[in-house]
C-alpha positions in Angstrom: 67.6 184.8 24.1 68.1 182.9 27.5 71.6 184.8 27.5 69.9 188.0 27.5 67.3 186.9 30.7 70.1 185.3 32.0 72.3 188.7 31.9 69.4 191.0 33.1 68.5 188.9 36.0 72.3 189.4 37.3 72.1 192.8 36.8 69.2 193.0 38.8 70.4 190.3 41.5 73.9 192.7 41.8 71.2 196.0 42.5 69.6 194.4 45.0 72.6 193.3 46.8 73.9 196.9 46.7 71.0 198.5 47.9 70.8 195.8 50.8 74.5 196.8 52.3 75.3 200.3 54.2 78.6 201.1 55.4 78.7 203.3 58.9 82.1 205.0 59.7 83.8 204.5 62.9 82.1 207.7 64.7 78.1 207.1 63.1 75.6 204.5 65.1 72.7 203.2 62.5 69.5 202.7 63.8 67.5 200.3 61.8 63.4 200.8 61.2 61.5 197.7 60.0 58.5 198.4 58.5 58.5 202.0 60.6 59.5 200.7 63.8 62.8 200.6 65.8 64.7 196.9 65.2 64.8 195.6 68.5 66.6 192.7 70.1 65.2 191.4 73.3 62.6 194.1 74.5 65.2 196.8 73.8 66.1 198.7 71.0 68.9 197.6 68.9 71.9 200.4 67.5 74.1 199.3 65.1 78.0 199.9 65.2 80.6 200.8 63.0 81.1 198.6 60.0 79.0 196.7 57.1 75.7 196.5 57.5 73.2 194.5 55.8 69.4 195.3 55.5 66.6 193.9 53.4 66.1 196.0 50.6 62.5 197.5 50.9 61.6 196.9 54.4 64.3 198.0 56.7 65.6 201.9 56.5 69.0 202.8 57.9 69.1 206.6 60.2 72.9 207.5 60.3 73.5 208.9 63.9 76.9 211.2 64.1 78.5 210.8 68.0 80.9 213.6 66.9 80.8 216.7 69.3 79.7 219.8 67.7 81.2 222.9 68.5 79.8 226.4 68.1 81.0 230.1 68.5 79.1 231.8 71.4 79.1 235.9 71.3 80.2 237.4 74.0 77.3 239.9 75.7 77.1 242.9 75.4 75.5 245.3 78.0 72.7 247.8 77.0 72.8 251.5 79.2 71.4 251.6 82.4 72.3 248.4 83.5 74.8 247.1 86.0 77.4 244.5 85.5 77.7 241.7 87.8 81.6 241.4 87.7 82.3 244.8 88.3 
């Protein structure tokens, strides 16, 4: 029997642990709430960089922040009748 405990409380030891490490990619920023509100080192909120991170299971919360630049289509205008074109 003290195998068995002994098994289930690894198990549970190795979820913890998982749950408790985030990986951010090289162009994501984490921001790290505690208990609701911002992480903050010295007065001034803190943003976490690329790489492993490690947060205490149940009361820290990891936001994912993407610095890529998003791109988008714009259509070009079209004029309605009656009206006058600036360029022309």
């Amino acid at each position: 029997m003290p195998i068995l405990s002994l098994a289930v409380l690894v198990i549970l030891i190795l979820i913890i642990l998982a749950s408790a490490l985030r990986i951010l990619n090289e162009y994501e920023r984490g921001v790290i709430f505690r208990l609701g509100r911002v992480r903050t080192v010295g007065g001034k909120p803190e943003a976490k960089g690329p790489g492993l991170i490690i947060l205490i299971p149940v009361v820290d919360k990891l936001v994912k922040v993407s610095l890529r630049v998003v791109t988008m289509d714009v259509p070009p205008r079209t004029s309605s009748p009656g009206t006058t074109s600036p360029s022309r």
